[in-house]
C-alpha positions as CSV (number, residue, x, y, z in Angstrom):
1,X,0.0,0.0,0.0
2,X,1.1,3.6,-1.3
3,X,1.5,6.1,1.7
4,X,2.2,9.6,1.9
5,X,3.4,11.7,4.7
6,X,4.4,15.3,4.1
7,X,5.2,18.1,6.0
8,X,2.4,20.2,4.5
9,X,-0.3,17.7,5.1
10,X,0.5,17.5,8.6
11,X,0.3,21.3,9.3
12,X,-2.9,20.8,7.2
13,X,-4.4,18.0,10.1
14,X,-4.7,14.4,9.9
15,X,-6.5,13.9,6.7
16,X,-4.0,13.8,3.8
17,X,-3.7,12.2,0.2
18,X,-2.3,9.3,-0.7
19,X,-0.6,9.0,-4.4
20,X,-3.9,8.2,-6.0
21,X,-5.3,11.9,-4.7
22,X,-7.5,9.7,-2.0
23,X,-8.4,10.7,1.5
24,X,-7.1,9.2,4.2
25,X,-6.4,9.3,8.0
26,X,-2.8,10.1,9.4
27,X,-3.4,9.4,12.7
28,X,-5.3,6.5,12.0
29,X,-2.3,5.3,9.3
30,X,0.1,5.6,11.9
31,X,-2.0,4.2,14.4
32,X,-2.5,0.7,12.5
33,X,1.0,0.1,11.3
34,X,2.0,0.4,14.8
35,X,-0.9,-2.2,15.7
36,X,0.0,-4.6,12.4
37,X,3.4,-3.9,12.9
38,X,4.1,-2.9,9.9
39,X,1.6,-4.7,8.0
40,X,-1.4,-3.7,5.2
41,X,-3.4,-1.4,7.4
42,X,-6.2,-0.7,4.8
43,X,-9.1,-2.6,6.0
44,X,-8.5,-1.5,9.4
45,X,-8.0,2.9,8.0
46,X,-11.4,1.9,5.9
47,X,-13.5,0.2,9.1
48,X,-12.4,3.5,11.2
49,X,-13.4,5.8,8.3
50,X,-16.5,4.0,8.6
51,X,-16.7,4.5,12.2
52,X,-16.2,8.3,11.4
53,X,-18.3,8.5,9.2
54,X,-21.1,7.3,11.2
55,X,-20.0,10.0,13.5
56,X,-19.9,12.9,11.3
57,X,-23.3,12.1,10.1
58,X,-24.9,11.5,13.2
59,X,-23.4,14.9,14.8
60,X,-25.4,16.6,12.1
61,X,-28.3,14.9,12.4
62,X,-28.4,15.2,16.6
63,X,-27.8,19.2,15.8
64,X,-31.2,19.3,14.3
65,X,-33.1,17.2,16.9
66,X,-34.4,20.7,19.0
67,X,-32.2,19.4,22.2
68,X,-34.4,16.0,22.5
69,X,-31.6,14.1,21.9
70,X,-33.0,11.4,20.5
71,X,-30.7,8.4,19.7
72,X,-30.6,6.9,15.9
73,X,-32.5,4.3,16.9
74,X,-35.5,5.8,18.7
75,X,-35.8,8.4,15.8
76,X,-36.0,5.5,13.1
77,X,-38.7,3.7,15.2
78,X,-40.5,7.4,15.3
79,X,-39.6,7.6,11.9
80,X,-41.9,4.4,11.1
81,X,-44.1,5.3,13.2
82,X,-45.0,8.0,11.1
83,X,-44.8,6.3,7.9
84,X,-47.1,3.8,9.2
85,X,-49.1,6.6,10.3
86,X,-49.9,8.3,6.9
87,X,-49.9,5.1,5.3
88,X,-52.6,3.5,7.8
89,X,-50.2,0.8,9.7
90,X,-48.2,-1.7,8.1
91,X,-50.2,-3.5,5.8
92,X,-52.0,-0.2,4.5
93,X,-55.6,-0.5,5.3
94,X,-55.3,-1.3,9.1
95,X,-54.6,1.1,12.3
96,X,-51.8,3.3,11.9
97,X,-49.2,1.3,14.3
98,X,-46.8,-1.2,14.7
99,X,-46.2,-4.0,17.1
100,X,-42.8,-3.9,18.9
101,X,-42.1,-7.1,17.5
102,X,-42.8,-5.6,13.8
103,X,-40.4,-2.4,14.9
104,X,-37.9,-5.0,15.9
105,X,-37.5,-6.3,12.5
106,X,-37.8,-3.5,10.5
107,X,-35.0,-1.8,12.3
108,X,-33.2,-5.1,12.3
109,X,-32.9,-5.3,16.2
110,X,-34.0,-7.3,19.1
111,X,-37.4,-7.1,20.4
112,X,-35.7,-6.1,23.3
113,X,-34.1,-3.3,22.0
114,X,-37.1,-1.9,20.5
115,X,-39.2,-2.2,23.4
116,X,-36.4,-0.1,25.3
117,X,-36.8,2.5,22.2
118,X,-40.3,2.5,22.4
119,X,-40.2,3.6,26.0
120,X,-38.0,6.4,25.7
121,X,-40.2,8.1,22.8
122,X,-43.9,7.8,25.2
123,X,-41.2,9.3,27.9
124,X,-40.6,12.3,25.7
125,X,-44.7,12.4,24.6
126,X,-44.1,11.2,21.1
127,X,-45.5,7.6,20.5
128,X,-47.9,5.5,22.6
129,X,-48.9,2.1,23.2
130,X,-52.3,1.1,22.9
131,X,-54.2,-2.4,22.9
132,X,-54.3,-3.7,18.8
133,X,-58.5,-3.8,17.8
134,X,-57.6,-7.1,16.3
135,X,-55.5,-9.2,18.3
136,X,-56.5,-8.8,22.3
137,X,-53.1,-10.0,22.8
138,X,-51.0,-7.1,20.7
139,X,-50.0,-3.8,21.4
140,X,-49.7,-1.5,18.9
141,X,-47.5,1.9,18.6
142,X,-48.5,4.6,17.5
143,X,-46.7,8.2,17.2
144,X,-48.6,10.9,18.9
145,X,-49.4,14.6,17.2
146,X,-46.2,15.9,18.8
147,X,-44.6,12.7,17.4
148,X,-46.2,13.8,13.9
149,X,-45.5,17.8,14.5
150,X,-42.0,16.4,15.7
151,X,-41.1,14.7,12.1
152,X,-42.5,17.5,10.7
153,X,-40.4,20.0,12.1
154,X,-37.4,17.7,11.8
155,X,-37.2,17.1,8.4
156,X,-35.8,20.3,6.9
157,X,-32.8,20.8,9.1
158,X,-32.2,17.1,8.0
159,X,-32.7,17.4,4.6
160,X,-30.3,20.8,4.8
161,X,-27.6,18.7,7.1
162,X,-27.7,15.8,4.7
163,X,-27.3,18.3,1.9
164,X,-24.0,19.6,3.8
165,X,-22.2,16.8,4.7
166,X,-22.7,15.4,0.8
167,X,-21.8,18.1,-0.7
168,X,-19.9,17.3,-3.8
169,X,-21.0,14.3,-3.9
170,X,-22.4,13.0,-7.3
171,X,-25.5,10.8,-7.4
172,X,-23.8,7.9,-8.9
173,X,-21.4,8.5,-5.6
174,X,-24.0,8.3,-3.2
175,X,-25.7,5.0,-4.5
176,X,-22.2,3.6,-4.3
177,X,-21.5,4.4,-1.2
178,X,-25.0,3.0,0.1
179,X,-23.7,-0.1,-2.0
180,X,-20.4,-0.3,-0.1
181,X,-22.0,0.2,3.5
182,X,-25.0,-1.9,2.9
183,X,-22.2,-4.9,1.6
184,X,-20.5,-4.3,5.3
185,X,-24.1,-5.1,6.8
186,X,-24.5,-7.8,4.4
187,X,-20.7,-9.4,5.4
188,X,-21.7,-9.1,9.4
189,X,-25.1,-10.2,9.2
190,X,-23.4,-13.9,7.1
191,X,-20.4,-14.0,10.0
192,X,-23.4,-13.7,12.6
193,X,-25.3,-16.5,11.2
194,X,-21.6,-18.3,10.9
195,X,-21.2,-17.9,14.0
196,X,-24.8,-18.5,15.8
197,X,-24.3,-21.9,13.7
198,X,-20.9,-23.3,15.5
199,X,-21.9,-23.6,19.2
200,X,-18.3,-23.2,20.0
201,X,-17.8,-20.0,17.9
202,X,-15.0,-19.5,14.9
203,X,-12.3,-21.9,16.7
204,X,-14.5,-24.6,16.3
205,X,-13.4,-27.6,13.8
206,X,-15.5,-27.3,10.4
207,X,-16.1,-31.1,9.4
C-alpha cells in the first residue's frame, strides 16, 4: 500500500492524500502500522473511516433534533411510526401502528431493544402504546401529534444537514456508497449466522 506523509499535510491535520489523490487518516495510518506492525493497514483505516463517518453524520443529524436528543435508533422507530401513520399501519388498510415485535425487524434489532426505544419516545410524549382492535393479545405503537409535529419539524434541518455533509458528492457516488456500506451489513449479518451456527464459535473444527 502507497503512503504519503508530508510536512504540508500534517500542518494541514490528519487527513492527507495518498498518491492516487485519495483521503485518508494520518493518525489513523500511523496508528494501525504500529498495531499490524508494519503490516497492510487498509481494512482496518477503511472500518475507522467507517466508524467516522457514522459520527460525522450522526453529529449533524443530533444538531437538528431541537435538544431531545433522541438516539438513531429511537428516531428511526418514530420515523416508522409516522410512515405507518400516513400510510394506515403496516399493511396499509389497518390502524396506523406497529407491534414492537414488527419495529424490531424492521430496524433489524432485538425485540428487546425496541421495546427499550419505544419507551423512551412515550417518555418524551411522542409515541404510545395502545391495545391492537384485532389481536386482544398485541399492542400497537402509534406516534402521537407531537410525534407527527415532531417529524414535521425535523425534516428540513435534516434534509439541509444531509445536503451539507454530501456536498460534492455525485448521485452515482452516493448510490455507491449506500452499496459499499450496505455490503459491510450484508458481510456481518453472514459472519453472525456463521457464528450463531458453530456452538463453540469461529475456533470450532468445520467437518
Amino acid at each position: 500500500m502507497k503512503q504519503v506523509h508530508t510536512s504540508e499535510e500534517a500542518a494541514a491535520g490528519p487527513l492527507g492524500r495518498d498518491a492516487e489523490g485519495r483521503l485518508y487518516d494520518s493518525r489513523v495510518r500511523t496508528a494501525m502500522g504500529v498495531f499490524t506492525k508494519g503490516g497492510d493497514t487498509l481494512a482496518l483505516e477503511a472500518a475507522a473511516a467507517a466508524r467516522s463517518a457514522f459520527h460525522a453524520v450522526e453529529k449533524l443529524r443530533a444538531h437538528g433534533s431541537r435538544g431531545r436528543g433522541l438516539s438513531a435508533g429511537a428516531l428511526d422507530v418514530l420515523v416508522r411510526l409516522g410512515a405507518a401513520s400516513r400510510a394506515g399501519g403496516a399493511d396499509g388498510g389497518g390502524e396506523p401502528g406497529l407491534t414492537v415485535g414488527e419495529l424490531a425487524r424492521a430496524g433489524g434489532v432485538s425485540p428487546r431493544n425496541a421495546t427499550g426505544l419505544v419507551d423512551t419516545l412515550e417518555r418524551e410524549g411522542l409515541a404510545r402504546r395502545s391495545p391492537d382492535p384485532n389481536d386482544r393479545r398485541a399492542v400497537l405503537v402509534t406516534a402521537t401529534d407531537e410525534g407527527l409535529a415532531w417529524l414535521e419539524e425535523f425534516r428540513a434541518p435534516t434534509e439541509r444537514a444531509m445536503a451539507a455533509v454530501f456536498r460534492g458528492f455525485s448521485p452515482e457516488e452516493l448510490a455507491q456508497l449506500r452499496h459499499l456500506c450496505l455490503r459491510l451489513v450484508e458481510n456481518q449479518q453472514q459472519i453472525e449466522q456463521y457464528l450463531t451456527a458453530v456452538p463453540d464459535g469461529p475456533g470450532a473444527e468445520v467437518s
